[in-house]
C-alpha positions in Angstrom: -1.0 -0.2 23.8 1.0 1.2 20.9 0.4 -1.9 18.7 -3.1 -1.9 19.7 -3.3 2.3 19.0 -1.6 1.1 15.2 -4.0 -1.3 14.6 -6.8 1.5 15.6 -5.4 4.0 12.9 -5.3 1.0 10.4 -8.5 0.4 10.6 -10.1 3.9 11.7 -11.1 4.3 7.6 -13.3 1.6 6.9 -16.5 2.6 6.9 -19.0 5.1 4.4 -21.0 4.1 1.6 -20.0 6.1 -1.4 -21.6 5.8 -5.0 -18.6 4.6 -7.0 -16.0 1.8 -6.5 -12.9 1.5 -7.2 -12.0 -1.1 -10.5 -9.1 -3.2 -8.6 -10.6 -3.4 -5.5 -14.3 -4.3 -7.0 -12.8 -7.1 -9.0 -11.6 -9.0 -6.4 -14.3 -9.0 -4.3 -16.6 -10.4 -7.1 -13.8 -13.0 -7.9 -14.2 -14.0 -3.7 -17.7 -14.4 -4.5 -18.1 -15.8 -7.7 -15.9 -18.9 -6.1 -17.8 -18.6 -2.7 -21.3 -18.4 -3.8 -21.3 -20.2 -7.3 -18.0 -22.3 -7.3 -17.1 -20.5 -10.5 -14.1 -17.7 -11.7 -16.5 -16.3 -13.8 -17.5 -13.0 -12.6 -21.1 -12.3 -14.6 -23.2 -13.1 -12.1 -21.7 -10.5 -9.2 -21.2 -8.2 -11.9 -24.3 -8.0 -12.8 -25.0 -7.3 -9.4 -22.3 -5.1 -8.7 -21.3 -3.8 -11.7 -18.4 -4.4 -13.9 -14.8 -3.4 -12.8 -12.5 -2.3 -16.0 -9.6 -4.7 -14.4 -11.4 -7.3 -16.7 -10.1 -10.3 -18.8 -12.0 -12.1 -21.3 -12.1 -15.4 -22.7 -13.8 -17.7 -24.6 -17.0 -14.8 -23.5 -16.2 -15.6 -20.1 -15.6 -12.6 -18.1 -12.8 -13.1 -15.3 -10.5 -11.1 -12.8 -7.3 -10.3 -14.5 -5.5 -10.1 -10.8 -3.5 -12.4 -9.2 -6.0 -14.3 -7.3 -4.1 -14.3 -3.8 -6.3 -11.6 -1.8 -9.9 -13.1 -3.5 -8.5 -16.7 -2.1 -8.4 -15.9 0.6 -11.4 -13.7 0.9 -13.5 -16.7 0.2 -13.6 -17.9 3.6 -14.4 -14.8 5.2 -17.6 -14.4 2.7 -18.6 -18.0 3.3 -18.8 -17.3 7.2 -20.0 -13.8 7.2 -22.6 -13.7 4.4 -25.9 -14.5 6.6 -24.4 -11.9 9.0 -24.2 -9.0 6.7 -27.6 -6.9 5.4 -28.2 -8.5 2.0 -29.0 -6.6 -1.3 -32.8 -6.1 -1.7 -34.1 -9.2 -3.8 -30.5 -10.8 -3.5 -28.6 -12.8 -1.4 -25.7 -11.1 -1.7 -24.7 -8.9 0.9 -24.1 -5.5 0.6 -21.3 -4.0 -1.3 -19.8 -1.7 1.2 -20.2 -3.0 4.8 -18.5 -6.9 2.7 -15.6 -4.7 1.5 -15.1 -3.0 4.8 -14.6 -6.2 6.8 -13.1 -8.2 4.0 -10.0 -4.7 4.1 -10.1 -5.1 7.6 -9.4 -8.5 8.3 -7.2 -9.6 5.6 -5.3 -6.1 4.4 -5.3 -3.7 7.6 -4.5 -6.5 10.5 -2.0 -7.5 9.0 -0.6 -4.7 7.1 -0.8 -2.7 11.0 1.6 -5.6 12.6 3.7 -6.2 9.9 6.5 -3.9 10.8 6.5 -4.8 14.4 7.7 -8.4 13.3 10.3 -7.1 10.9 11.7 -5.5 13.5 11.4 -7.9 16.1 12.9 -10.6 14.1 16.0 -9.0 13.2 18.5 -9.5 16.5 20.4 -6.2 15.4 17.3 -4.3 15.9 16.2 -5.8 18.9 18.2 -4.3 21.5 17.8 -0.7 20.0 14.6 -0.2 21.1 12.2 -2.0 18.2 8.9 -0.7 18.9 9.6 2.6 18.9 11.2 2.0 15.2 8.6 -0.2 13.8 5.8 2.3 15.4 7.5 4.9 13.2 7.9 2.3 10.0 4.5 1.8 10.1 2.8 5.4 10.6 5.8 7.1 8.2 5.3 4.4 5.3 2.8 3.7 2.7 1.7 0.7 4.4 -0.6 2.9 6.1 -2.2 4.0 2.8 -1.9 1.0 1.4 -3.0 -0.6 4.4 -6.8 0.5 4.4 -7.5 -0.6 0.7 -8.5 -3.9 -0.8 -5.8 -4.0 -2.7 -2.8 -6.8 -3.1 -0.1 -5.2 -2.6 0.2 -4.7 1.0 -0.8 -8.4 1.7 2.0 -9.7 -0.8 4.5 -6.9 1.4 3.5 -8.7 4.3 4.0 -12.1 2.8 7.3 -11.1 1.2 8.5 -9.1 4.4 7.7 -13.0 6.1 9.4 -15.1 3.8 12.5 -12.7 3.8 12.8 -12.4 7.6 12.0 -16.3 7.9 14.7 -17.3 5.1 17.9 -14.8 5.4 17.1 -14.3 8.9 19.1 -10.9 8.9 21.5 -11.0 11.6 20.4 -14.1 12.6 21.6 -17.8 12.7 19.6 -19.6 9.9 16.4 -21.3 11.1 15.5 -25.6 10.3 14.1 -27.0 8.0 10.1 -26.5 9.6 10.9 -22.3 9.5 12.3 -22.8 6.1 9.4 -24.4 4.6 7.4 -21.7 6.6 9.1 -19.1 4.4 9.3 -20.7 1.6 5.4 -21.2 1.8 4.9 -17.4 2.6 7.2 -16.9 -0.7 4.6 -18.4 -2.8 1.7 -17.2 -1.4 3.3 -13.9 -2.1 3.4 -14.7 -5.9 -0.3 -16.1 -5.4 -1.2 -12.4 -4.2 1.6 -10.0 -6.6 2.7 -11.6 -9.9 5.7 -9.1 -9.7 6.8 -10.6 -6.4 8.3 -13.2 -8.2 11.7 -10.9 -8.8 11.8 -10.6 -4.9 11.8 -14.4 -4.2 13.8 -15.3 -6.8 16.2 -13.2 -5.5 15.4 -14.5 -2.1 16.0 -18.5 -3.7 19.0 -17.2 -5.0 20.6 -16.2 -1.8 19.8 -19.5 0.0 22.1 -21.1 -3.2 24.6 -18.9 -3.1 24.6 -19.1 0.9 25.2 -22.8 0.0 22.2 -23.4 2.6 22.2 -27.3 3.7 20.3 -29.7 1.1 17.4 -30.4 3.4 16.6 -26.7 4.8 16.6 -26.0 0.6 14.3 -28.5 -0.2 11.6 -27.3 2.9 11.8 -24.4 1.3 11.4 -25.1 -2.1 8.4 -27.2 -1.2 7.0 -24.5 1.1 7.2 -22.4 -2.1 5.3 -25.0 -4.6 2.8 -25.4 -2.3 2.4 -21.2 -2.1 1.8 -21.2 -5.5 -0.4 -24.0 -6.3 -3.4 -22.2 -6.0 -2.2 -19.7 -8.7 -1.3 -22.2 -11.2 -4.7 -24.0 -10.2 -6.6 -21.1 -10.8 -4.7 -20.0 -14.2 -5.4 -23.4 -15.3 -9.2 -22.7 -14.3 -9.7 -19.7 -15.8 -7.2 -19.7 -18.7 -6.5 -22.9 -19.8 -2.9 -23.0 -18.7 -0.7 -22.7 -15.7 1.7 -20.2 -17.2 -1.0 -17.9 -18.5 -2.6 -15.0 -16.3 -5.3 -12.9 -16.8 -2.7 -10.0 -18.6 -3.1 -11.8 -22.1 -6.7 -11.6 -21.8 -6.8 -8.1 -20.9 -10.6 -7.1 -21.6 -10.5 -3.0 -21.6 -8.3 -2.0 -25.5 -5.8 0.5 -23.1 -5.0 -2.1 -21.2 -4.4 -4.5 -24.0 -2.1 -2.1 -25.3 -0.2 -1.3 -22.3 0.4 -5.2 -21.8 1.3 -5.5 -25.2 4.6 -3.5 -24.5 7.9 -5.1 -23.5 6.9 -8.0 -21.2 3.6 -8.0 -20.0 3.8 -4.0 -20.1 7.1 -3.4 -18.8 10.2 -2.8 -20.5 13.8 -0.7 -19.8 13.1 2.1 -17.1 12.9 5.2 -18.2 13.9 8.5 -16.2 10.7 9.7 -16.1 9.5 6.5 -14.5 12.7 6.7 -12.1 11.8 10.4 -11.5 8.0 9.6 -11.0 7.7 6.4 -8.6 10.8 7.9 -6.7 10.7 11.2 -6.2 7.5 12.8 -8.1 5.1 14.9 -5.9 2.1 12.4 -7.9 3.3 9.3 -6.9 7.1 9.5 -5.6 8.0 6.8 -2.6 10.3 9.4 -1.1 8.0 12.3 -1.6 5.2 10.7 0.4 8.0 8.6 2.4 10.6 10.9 3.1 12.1 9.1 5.9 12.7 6.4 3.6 15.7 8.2 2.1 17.9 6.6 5.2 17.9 3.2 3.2 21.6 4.1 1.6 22.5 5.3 5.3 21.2 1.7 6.5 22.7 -0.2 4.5 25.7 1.0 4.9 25.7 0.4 8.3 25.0 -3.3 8.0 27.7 -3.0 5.2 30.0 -1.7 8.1 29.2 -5.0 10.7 30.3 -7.1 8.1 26.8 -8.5 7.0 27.6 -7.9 3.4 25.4 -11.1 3.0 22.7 -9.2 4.4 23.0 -6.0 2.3 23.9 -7.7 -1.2 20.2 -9.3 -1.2 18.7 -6.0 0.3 20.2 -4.1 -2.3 19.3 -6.2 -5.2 16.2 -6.1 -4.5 15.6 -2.3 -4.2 17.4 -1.9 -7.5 15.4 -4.8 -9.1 12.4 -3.5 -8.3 12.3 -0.3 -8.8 13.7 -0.8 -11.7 10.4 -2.8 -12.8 8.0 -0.1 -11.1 10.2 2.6 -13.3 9.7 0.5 -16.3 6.4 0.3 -16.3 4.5 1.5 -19.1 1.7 2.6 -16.7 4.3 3.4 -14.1 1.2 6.0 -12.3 -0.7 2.7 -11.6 -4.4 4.3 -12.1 -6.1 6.0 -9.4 -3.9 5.8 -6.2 -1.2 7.6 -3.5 2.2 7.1 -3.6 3.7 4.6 -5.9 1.7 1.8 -5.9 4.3 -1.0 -7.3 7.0 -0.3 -5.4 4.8 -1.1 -1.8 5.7 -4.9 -1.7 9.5 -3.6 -1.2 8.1 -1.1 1.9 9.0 -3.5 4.2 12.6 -4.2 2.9 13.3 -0.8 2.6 12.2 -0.3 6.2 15.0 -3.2 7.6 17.9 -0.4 6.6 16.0 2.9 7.7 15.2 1.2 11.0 19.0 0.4 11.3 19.8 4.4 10.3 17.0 5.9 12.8 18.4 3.7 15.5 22.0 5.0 15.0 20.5 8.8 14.3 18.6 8.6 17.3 22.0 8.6 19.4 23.4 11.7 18.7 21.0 14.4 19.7 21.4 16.6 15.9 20.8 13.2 13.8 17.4 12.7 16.1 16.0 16.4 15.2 16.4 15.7 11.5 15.1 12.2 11.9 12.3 13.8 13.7 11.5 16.3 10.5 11.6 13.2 8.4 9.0 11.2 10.6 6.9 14.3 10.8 7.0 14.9 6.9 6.5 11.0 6.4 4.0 10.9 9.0 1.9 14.0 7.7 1.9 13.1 3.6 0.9 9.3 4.3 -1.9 11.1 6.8 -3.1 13.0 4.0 -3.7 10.7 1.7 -6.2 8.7 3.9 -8.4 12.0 5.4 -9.9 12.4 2.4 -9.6 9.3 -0.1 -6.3 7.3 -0.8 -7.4 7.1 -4.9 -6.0 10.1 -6.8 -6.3 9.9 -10.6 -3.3 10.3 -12.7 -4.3 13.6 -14.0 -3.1 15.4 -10.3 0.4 15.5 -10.4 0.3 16.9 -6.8 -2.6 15.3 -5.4 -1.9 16.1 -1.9 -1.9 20.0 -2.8 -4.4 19.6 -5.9 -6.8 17.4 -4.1 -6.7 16.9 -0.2 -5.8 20.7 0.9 -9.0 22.2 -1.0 -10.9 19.8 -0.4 -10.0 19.8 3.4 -10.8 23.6 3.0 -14.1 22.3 1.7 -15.0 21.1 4.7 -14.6 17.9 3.0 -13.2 14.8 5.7 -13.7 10.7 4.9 -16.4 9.0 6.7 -14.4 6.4 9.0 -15.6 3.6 11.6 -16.3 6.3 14.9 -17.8 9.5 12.7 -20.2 6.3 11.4 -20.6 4.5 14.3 -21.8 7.4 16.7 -22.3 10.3 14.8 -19.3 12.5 15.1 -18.4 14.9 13.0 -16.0 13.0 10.6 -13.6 16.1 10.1 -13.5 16.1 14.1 -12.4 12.9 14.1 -9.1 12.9 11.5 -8.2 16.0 13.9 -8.6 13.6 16.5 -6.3 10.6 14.7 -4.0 13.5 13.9 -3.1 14.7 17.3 -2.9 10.6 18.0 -0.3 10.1 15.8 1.9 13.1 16.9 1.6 11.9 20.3 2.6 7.8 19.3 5.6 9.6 17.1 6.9 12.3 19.7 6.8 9.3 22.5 8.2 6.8 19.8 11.5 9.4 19.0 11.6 10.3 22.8 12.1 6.2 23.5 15.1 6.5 20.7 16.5 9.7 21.9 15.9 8.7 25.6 14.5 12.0 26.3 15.0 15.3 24.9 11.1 15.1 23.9 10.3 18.9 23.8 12.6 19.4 21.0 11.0 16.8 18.9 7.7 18.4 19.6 8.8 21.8 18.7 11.0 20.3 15.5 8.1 18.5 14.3 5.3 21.3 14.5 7.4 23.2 13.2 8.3 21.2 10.3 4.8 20.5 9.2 3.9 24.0 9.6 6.6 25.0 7.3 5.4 22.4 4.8 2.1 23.8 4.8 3.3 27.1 4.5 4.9 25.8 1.5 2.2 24.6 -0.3 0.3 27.7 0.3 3.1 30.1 -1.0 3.9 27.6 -4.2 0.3 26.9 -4.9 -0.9 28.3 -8.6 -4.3 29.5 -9.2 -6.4 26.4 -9.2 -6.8 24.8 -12.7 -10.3 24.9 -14.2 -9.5 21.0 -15.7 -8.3 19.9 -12.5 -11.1 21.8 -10.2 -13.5 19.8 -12.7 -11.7 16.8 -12.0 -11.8 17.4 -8.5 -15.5 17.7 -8.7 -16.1 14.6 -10.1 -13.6 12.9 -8.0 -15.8 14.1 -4.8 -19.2 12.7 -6.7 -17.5 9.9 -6.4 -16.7 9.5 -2.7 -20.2 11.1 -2.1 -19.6 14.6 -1.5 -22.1 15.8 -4.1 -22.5 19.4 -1.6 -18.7 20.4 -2.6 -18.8 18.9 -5.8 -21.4 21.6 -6.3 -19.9 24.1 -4.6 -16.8 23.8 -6.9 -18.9 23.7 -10.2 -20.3 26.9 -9.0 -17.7 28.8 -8.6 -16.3 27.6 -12.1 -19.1 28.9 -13.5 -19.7 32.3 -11.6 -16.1 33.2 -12.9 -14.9 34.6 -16.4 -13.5 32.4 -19.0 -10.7 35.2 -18.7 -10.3 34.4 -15.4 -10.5 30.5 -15.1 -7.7 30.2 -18.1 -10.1 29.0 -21.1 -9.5 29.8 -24.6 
């Protein structure tokens, strides 16, 4: 019941029809197309359909995805068997935009995203026996896999794949497997590449590991074949669409800001920076432990599997956290467009989660270290909530969305339609309340399983914790910026809410330039 009440939550927010799309999810859904309908990469003829997504690359007057192709790939399938099923465009045979990118982020993102954390934990022995549901349950409602998790984007699909291949190849705690599970992750290694080009840091460190582990010849080569054949689709594709294996859709970029931001360093990134540490870390715009709070256990975590000498474990672990987040920092565009939380640092979710799942077990058993876990799950639980209840997409210019964007617009009256306020009716608003006081109840019983009781205090501990953050917010909030209330505006136009958009410009107007702060 508690996977099944994940997978419910995962799912609740596809559904609405609003007027604008989002650029990286709109290009790969033409690219699944294109090859599904017309055998082609080249994306004119859904675009003109469609429209035309900014993540563009051109060539040779060819317009193509400039995406890793993973997701679309595997999208194709799913279009080829639902197309007849879906209501079709007026004078088209394409099927609608919406209801096809709904069950397209159902089936291949939100599935999978939902149970990915249940097998982490279940395939790592020293978090079997410490009561794994309960900690994946919380991994996967106090993480950005739950944001990231309801968008058609690639990055929680490549988490998932890179979560696979790591669990299936280092086997943490764990024996190593033969040479048929080795391929297996090996496979999953690739297909992570296929989906994230940045992936390739995690699974090189993952291939490094099996050398240095001086893993047998055979179990090796299944891997390394399990990876080629991952990533032959990508190099297929590259070769498709731009005339060489090697070469992505980066070097084509189509939009002149995006050719200059891939012009810097490699491919856009270069040394980080401490801004870039500052903002995908700890930022109130796009900070993992901002939104993620509970996350801050990884140190904890891997000390512990420092201490039970699995130094083998923790030396990949670590490298990989410091690897990539030392890409995401490096990142020219380290804000990553129109998103929540930080968006390039989600295919390490997973792996941070193996060390925090190790800390909240051992927090759990002392009844002080399982209140303060419990303010962590309830801070983790309540920011990732709030970036789904009204949109997860938050431009750039917000550098505290959740407090800029989601708390007015909550005070607007302003909710996300999801599948059961579309489906029968309800007021959408009515039912977020309704997820809300789901999740408390899944968390509370999850921390009760870990603390073996004491279940009132959690209660208490987390109300009171969210409370006090929403005090907060209130108490620290400025006046609201005239830009950013304009911004805001627009931002609801786009989801559909013309009513507050309106509201908002109204009240911009019926106050003095004094007032509102312009010169």
């Amino acid at each position: 019941m508690v996977v099944i009440a994940v997978v419910g939550l995962y799912l609740l927010p596809a559904a609405g029809h609003p007027p604008a799309t989002n650029p990286n999810e709109l290009v790969r859904i033409e690219l699944a197309l294109a090859m599904a309908t017309w055998a082609t990469v080249d994306l004119d003829s859904p675009a003109r359909v469609y429209g035309y997504s900014e993540d563009l690359a051109r060539r040779d007057d060819r317009m193509l995805a400039d995406k890793a192709p993973g997701l679309s790939l595997a999208a194709v399938p799913v279009v080829w068997l639902s197309g007849s099923l879906l209501p079709s465009i007026p004078d088209s045979d394409l099927p609608r935009y919406w209801p096809l990118r709904h069950l397209l982020t159902g089936v291949l993102v939100a599935l999978g995203t939902a149970l990915l954390c249940f097998f982490v934990a279940a395939g790592i022995s020293d978090l079997r026996d410490k009561g794994w549901i309960p900690l994946a349950l919380i991994a996967a409602l106090g993480t950005p896999l739950w944001s990231y998790g309801t968008v058609f984007f690639g990055h929680a699909p490549a988490a998932a794949l890179i979560a696979v291949a790591w669990v299936i190849l280092l086997q943490p705690g764990n024996a190593p497997g033969g040479t048929r599970t080795a391929f297996l992750g090996g496979l999953s290694a690739g297909l992570a590449i296929t989906t994230e080009y940045p992936t390739a840091l995690l699974v090189a460190i993952v291939f490094g590991s099996l050398v240095f582990r001086r893993v047998p010849p055979r179990q090796l080569g299944s891997a390394f074949a399990g990876l080629a054949i991952g990533l032959l689709p990508v190099l297929v594709y590259h070769q498709v669409a731009f005339g060489a294996p090697w070469l992505t859709g980066y070097v084509f970029k189509a939009d002149p800001g995006f050719q200059q931001i891939h012009a810097t360093g490699l491919s856009g990134v270069s040394l980080p920076t401490i801004e870039g540490l500052w903002g995908v870390l700890f930022s109130s715009a796009r900070g993992l432990f901002f939104f993620s709070p509970v996350l801050l256990l990884t140190p904890i975590g891997l000390w512990l599997m420092h201490r039970r000498h699995r130094w083998r474990d923790v030396a990949p672990l670590t490298a990989a956290i410091v690897v990539y987040v030392a890409f995401a920092a490096g990142f020219v565009d380290w804000q990553a467009g129109w998103c929540a939380a930080a968006r390039h640092l989600v295919p390490i979710v997973p792996l941070l989660a193996i060390p925090t799942m190790m800390a909240m077990a051992e927090m759990a058993r002392r009844r002080w270290g399982l209140l303060v876990l419990a303010g962590l799950v309830a801070l983790s639980a309540a920011r990732g909530f709030l970036t789904l209840v009204v949109t997860p997409f938050f431009p750039p210019e917000f550098d505290n969305p959740l407090g800029q964007v989601v708390l007015p617009s909550l005070r607007d009256g302003v909710a996300a339609p999801n599948i059961v306020s579309s489906g029968i009716g309800l007021h959408a608003g009515f039912v977020w309340a309704t997820a809300a006081a789901l999740t408390a109840v899944l968390l509370v019983w999850g921390l009760g399983r870990l603390g073996r009781g004491f279940t009132p205090w959690i209660s208490v501990v987390m109300a009171l914790t969210i409370a006090g953050q929403v005090a907060w917010w209130v108490w620290r909030s400025p006046p609201p910026d005239p830009q950013l209330e304009r911004y805001r505006a627009q931002l609801l136009v786009n989801l559909g809410h013309r009513e507050a958009a309106a509201r908002i410009d109204a009240t911009l107007r019926s106050t003095p330039p004094s007032a509102r702060g312009d010169r």
